[in-house]
Z-matrix of the N, CA and C atoms (Angstrom, degrees):
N
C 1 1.444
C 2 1.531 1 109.30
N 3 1.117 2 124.91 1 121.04
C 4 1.155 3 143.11 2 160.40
C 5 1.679 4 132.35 3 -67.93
N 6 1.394 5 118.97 4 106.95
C 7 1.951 6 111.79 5 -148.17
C 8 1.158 7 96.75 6 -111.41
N 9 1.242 8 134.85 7 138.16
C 10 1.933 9 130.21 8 156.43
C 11 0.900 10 112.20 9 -107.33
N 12 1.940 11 121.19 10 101.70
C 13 1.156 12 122.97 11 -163.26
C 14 1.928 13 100.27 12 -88.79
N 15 1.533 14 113.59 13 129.66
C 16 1.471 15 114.36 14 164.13
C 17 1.640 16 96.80 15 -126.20
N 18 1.744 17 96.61 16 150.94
C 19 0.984 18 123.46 17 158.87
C 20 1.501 19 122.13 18 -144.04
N 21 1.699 20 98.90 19 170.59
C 22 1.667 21 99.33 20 173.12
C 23 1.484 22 115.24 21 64.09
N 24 1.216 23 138.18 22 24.14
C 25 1.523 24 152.31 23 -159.40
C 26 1.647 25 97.48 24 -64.31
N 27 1.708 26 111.07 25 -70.52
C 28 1.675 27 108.70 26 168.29
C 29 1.342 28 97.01 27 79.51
N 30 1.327 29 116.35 28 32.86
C 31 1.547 30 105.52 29 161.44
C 32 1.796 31 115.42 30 77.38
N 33 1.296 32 115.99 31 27.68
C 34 2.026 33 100.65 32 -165.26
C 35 1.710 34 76.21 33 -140.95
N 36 1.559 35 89.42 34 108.81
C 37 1.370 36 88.38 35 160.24
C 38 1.960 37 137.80 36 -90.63
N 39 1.113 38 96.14 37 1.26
C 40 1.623 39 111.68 38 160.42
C 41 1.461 40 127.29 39 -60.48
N 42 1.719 41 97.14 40 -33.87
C 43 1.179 42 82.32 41 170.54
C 44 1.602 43 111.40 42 -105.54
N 45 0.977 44 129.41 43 1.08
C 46 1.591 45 144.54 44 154.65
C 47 1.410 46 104.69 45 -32.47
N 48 1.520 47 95.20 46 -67.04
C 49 1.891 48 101.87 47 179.07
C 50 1.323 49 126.40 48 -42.15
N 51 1.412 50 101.77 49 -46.74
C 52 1.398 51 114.16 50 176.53
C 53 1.425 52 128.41 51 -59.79
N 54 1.506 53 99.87 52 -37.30
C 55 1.460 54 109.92 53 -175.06
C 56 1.995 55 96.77 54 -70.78
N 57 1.249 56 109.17 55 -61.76
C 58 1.692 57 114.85 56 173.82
C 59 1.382 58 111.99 57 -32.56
N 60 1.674 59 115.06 58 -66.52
C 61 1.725 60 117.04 59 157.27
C 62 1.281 61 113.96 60 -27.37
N 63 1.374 62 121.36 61 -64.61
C 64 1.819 63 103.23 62 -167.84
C 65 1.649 64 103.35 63 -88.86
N 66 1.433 65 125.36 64 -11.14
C 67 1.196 66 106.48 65 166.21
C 68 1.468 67 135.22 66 -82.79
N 69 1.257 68 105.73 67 -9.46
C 70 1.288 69 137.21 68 168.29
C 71 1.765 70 116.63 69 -59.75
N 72 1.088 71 91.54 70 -56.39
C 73 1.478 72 115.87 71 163.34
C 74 1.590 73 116.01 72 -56.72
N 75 1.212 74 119.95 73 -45.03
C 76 1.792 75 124.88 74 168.35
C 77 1.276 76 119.36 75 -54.04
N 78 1.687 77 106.54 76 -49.36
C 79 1.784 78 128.04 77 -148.78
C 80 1.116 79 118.16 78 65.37
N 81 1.258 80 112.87 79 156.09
C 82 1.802 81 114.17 80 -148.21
C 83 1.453 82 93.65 81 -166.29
N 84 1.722 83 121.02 82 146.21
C 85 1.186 84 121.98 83 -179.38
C 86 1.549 85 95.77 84 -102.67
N 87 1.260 86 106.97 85 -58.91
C 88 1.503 87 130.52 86 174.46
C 89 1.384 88 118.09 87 -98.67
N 90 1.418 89 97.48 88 164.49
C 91 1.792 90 109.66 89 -176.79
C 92 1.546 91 99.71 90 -128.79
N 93 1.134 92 134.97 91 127.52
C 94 1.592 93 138.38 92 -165.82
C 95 1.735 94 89.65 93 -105.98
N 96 0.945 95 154.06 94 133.92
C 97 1.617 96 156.20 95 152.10
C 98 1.578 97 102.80 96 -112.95
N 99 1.386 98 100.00 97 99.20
C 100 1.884 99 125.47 98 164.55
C 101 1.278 100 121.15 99 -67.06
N 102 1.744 101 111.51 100 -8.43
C 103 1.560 102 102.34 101 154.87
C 104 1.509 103 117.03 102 119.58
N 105 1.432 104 125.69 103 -174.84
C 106 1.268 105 98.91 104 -172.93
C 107 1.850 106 125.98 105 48.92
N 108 1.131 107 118.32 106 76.06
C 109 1.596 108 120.84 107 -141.34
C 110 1.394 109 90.93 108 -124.45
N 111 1.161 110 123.30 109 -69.93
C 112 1.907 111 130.81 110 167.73
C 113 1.015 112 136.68 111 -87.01
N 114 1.051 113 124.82 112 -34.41
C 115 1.526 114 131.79 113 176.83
C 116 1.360 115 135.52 114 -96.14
N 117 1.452 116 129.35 115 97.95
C 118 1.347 117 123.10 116 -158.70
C 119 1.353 118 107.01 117 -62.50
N 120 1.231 119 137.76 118 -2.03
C 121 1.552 120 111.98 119 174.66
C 122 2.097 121 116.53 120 104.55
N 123 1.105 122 104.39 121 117.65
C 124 1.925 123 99.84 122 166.97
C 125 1.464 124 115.69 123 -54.05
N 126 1.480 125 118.97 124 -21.14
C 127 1.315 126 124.52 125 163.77
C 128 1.498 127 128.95 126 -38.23
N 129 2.082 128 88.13 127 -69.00
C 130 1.422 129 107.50 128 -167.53
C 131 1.430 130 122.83 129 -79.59
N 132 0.844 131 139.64 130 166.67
C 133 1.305 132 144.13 131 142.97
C 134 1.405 133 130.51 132 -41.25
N 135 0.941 134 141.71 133 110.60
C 136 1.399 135 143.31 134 169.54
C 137 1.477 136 113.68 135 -21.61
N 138 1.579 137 112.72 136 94.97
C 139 1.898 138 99.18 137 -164.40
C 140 1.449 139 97.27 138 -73.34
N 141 2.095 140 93.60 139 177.42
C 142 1.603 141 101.82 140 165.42
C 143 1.238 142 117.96 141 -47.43
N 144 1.353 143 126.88 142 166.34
C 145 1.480 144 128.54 143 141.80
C 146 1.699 145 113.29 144 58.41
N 147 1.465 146 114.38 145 34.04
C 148 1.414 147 115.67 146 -157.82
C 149 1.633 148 82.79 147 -93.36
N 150 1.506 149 93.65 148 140.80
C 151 1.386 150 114.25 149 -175.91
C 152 1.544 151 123.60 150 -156.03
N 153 1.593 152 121.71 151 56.96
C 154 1.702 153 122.03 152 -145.64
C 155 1.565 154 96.78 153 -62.21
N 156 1.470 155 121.66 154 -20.38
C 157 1.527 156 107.63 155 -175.53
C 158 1.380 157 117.87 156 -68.04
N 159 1.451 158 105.33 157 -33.08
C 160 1.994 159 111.32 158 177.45
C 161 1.146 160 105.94 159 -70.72
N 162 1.149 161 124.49 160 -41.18
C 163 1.472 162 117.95 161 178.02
C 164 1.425 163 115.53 162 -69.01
N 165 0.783 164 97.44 163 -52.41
C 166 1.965 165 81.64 164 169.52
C 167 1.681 166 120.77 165 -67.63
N 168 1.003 167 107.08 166 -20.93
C 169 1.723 168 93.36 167 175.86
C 170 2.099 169 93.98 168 -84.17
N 171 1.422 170 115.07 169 -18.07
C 172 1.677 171 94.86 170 -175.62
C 173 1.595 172 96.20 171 -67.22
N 174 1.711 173 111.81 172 -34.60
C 175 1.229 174 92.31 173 -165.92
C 176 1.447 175 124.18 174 -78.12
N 177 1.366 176 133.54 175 -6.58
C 178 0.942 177 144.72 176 -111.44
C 179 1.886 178 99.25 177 -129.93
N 180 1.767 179 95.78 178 -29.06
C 181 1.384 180 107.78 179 177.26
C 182 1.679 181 103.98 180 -83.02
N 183 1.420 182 120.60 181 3.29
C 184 1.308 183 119.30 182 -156.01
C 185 1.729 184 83.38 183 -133.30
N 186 1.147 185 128.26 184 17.77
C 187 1.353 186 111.26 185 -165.44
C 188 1.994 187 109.37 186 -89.39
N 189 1.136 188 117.48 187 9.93
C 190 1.514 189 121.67 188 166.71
C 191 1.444 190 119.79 189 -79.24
N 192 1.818 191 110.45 190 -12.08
C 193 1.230 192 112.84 191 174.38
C 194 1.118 193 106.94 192 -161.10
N 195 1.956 194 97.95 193 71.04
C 196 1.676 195 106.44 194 162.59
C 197 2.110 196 78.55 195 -145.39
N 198 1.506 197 75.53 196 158.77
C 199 1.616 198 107.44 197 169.42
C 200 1.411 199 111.87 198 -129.43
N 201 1.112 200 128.88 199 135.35
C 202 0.996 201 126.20 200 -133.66
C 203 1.775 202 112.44 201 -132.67
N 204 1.519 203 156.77 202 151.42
C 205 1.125 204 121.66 203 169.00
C 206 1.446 205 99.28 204 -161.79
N 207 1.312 206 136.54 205 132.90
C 208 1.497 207 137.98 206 152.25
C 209 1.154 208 141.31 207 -8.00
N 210 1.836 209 121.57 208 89.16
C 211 1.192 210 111.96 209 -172.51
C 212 1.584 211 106.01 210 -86.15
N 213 1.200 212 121.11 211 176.31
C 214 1.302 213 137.33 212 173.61
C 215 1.641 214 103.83 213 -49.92
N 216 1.478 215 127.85 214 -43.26
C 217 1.210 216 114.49 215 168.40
C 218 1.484 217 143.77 216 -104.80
N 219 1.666 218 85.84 217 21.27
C 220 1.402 219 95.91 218 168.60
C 221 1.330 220 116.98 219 -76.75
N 222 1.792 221 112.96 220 167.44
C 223 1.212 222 100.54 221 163.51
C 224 2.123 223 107.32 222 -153.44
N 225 1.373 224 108.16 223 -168.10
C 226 1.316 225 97.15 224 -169.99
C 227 1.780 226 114.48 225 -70.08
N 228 1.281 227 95.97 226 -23.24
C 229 1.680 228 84.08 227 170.04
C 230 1.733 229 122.74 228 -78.22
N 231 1.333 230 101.98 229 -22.92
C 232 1.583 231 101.18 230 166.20
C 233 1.578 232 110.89 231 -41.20
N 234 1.415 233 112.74 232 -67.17
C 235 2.262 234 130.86 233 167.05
C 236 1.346 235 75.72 234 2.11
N 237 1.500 236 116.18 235 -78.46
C 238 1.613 237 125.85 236 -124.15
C 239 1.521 238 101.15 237 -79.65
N 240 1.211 239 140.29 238 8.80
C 241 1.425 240 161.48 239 103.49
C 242 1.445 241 128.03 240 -26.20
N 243 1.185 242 118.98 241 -29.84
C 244 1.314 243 111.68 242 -176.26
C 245 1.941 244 116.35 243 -124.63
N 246 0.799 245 116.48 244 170.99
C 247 1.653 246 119.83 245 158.08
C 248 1.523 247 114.09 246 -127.25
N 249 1.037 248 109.19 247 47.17
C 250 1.490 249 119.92 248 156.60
C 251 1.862 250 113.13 249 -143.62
N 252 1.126 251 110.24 250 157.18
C 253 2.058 252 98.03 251 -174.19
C 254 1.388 253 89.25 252 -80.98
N 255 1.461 254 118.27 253 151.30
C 256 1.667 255 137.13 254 141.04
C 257 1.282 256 114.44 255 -134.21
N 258 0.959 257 132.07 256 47.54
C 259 1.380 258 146.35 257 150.96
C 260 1.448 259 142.01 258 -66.95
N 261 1.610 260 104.01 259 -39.68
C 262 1.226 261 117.24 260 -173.34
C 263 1.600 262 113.13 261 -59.55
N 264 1.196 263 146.69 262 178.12
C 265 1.353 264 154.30 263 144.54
C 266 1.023 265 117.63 264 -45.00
N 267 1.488 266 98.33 265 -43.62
C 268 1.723 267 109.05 266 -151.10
C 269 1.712 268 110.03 267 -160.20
N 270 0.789 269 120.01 268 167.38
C 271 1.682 270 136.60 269 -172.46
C 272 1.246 271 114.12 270 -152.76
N 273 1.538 272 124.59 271 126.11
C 274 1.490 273 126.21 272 159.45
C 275 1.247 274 131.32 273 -103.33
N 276 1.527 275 125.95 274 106.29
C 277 1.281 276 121.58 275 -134.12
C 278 1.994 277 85.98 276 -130.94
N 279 1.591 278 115.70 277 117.13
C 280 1.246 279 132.95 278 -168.93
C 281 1.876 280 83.55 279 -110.36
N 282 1.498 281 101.68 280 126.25
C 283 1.122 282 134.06 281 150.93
C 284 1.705 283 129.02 282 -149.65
N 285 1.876 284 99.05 283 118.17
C 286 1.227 285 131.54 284 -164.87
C 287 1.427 286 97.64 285 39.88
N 288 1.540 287 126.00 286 -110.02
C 289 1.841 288 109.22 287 -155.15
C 290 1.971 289 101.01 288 -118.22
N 291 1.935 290 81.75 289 23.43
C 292 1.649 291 75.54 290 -175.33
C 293 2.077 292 94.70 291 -115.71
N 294 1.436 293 129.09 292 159.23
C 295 1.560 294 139.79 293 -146.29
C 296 1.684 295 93.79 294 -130.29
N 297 0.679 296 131.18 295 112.10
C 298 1.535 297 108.04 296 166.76
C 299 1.829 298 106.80 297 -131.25
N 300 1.075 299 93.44 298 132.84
C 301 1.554 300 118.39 299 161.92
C 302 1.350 301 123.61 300 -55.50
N 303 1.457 302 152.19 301 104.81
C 304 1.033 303 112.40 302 -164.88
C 305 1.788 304 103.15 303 -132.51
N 306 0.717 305 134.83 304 141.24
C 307 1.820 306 139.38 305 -175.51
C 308 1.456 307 105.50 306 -159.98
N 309 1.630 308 89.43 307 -170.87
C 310 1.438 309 89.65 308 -168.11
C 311 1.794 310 116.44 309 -101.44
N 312 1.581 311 92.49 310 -15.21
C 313 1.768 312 85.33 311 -177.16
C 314 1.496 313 124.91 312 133.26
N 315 1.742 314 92.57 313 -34.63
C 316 1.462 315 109.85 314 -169.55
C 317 1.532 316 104.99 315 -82.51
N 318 1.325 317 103.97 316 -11.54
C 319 1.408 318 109.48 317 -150.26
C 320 2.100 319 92.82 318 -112.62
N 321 1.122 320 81.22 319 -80.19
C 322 1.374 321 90.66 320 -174.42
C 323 2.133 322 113.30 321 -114.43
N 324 1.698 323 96.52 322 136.55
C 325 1.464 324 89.44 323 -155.74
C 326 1.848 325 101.06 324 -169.16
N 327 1.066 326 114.80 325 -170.39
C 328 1.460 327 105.59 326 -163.69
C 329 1.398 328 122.80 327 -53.50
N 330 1.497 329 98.03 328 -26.30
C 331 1.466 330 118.04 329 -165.19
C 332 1.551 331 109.82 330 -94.56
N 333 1.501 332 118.79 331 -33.02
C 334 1.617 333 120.29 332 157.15
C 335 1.652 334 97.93 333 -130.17
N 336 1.516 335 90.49 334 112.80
C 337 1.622 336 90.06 335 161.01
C 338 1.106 337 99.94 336 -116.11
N 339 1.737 338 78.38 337 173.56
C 340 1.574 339 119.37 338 -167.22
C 341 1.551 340 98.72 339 -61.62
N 342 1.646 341 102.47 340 164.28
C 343 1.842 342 100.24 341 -177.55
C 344 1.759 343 87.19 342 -106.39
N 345 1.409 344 85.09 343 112.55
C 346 2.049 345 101.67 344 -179.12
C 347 1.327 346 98.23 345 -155.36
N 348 1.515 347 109.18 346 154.37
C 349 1.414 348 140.92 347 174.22
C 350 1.530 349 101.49 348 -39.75
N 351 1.292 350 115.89 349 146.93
C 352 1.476 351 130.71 350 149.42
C 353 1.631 352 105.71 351 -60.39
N 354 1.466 353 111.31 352 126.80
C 355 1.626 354 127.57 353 177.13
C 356 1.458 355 91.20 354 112.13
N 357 1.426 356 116.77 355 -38.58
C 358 1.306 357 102.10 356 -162.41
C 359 1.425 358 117.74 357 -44.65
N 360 1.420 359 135.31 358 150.94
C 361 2.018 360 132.23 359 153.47
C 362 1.103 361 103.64 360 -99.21
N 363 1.389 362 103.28 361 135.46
C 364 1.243 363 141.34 362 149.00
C 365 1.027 364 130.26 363 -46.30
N 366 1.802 365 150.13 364 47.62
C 367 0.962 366 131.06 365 -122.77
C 368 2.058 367 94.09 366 -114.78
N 369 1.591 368 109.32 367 104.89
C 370 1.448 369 98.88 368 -175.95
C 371 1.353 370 88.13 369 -132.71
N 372 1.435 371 101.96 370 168.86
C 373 1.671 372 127.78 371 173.72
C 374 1.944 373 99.50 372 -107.70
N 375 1.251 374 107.66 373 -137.64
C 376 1.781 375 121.75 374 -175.15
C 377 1.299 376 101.61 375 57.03
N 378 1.233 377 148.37 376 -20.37
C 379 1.202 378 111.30 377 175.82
C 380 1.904 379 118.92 378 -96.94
N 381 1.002 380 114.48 379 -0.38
C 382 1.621 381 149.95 380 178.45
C 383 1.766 382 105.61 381 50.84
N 384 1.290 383 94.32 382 40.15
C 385 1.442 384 108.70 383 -176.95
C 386 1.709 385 104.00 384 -125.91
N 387 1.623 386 121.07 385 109.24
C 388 1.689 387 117.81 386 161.61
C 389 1.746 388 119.51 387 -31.56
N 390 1.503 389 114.82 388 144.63
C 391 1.419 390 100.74 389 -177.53
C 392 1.634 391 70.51 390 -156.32
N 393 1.636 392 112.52 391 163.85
C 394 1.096 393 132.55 392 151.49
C 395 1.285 394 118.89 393 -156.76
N 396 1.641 395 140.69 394 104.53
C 397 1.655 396 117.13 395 -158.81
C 398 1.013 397 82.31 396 -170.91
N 399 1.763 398 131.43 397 160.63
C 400 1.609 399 148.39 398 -141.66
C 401 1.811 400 84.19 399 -126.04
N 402 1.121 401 147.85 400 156.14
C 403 1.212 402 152.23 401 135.15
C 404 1.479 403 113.52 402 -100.36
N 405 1.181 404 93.95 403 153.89
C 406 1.660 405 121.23 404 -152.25
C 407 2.001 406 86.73 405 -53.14
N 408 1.008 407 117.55 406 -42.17
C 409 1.336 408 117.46 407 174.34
C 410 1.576 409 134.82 408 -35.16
N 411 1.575 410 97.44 409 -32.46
C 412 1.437 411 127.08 410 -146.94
C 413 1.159 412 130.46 411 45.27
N 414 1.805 413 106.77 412 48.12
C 415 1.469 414 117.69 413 142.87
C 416 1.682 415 115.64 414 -88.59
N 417 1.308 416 84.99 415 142.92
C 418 1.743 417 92.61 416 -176.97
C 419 1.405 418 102.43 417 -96.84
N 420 1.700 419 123.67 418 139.02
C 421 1.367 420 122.22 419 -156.44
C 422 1.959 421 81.36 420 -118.96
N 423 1.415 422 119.92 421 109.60
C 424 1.876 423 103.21 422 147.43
C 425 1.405 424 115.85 423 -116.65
N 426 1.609 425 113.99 424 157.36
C 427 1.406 426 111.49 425 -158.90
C 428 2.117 427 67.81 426 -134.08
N 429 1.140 428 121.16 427 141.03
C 430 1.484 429 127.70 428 165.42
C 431 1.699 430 107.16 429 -91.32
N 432 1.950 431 115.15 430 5.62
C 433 1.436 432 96.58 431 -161.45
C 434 1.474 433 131.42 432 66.86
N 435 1.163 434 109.51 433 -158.61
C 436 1.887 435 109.88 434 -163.82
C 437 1.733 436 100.62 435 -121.28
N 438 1.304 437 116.45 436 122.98
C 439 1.425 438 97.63 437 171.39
C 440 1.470 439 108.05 438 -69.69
N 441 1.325 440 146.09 439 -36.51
C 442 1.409 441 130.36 440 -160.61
C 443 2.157 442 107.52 441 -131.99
N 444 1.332 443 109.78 442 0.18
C 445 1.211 444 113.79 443 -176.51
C 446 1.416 445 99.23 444 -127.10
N 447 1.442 446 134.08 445 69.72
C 448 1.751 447 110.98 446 175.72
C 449 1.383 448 101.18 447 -74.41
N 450 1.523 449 100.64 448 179.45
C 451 1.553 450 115.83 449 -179.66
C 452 1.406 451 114.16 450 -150.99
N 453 1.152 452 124.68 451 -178.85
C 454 2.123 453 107.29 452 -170.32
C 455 1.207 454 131.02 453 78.15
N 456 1.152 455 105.45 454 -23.99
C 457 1.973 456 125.35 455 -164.02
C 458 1.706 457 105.90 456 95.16
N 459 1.461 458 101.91 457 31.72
C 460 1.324 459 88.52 458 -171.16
C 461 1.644 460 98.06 459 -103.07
N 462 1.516 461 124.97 460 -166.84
C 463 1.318 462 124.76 461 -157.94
C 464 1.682 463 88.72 462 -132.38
N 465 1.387 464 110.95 463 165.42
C 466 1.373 465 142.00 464 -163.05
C 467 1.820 466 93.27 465 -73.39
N 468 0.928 467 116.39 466 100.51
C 469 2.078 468 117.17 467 179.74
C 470 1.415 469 119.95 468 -134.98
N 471 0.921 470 120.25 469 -176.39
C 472 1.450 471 136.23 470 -166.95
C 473 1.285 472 94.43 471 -130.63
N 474 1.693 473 111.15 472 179.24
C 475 1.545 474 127.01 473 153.24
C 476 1.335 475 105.68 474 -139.04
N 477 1.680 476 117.61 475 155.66
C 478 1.201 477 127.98 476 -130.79
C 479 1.739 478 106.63 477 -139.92
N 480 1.197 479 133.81 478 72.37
C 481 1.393 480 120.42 479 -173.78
C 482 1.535 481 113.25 480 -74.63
N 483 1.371 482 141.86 481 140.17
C 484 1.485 483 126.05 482 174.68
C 485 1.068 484 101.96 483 -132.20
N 486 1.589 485 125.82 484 40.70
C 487 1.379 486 110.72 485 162.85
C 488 1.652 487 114.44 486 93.48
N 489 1.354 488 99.59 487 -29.24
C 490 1.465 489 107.28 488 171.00
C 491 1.446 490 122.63 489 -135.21
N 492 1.317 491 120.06 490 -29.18
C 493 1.720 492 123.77 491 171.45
C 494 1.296 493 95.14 492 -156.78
N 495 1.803 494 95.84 493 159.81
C 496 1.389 495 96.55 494 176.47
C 497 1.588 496 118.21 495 -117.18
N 498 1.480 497 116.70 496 168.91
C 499 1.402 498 115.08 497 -155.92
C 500 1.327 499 109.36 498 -149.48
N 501 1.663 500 119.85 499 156.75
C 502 1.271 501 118.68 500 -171.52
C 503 1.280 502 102.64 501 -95.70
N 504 1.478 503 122.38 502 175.46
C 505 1.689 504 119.88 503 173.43
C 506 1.397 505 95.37 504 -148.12
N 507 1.363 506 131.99 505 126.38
C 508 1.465 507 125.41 506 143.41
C 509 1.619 508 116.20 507 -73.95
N 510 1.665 509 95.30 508 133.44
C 511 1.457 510 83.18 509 171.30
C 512 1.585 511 114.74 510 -124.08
């Protein structure tokens, strides 16, 4: 199974496109969404081109193969936006001999993890920074970054499962 992990979206559907464009370009069975989907946040800045209604109808035509999960700035009226659930905390998403955990970050994350198997990934967004690295535990930690808000000096990316390892993408 092939996964296109996005996170951190924040409402800008330009860069939505982009991420679909180069994931499009990969092939993808599934779509993992780490959360934070419409709403940029009291944090952020008001992004470019912010538009939570386009973004939910891009996602929404794609909603037979997304999984979906609660970022820190989601909330219950976002639901009423979509026809797929993103509510949950968390999602456990089994592809071929790899397990992944998947949330948003706020919750559960390097510093409190989740109670899961050794091999398992970690697969969260919230910090809008790419990560990929094994802990001494042998939990595997991936962060896909921010599609439209990076942070760190890092750039606007995805994350990339192909069935055999996973990978970052700037798009």
């Amino acid at each position: 199974m092939r996964i296109l992990f996005l996170s951190d979206i924040h409402g800008v559907p330009s860069a939505l496109e982009r991420a679909f464009a180069f994931g499009g370009s990969l092939g993808y069975d599934r779509i993992v969404l780490l959360g934070d989907l419409l709403y940029h946040g009291p944090r952020n800045g008001v992004p470019d081109f912010y538009d939570p209604v386009k973004v939910a109808a891009m996602l929404n035509v794609r909603k037979d193969r997304i999984i979906a999960v609660r970022g820190n700035c989601d909330a219950e009226v976002d639901q009423m936006m979509f026809d797929f659930p993103m509510m949950a905390d968390y999602a456990v998403v089994e592809a071929g001999a790899e397990t992944f955990f998947c949330t948003h970050g706020h919750l559960w994350n390097e510093r409190r993890l989740p109670p899961v198997g050794i091999g398992t990934v970690l697969a969260h967004g919230h910090t809008h920074i790419p990560e990929l690295k094994t802990l001494e535990c042998g939990l595997k930690i991936f962060n896909p970054g921010s599609v439209s808000l990076p942070k760190g000096g890092s750039s606007q990316s995805i994350g990339y499962f192909d069935g055999r390892g996973l990978r970052h993408y700037v798009i």
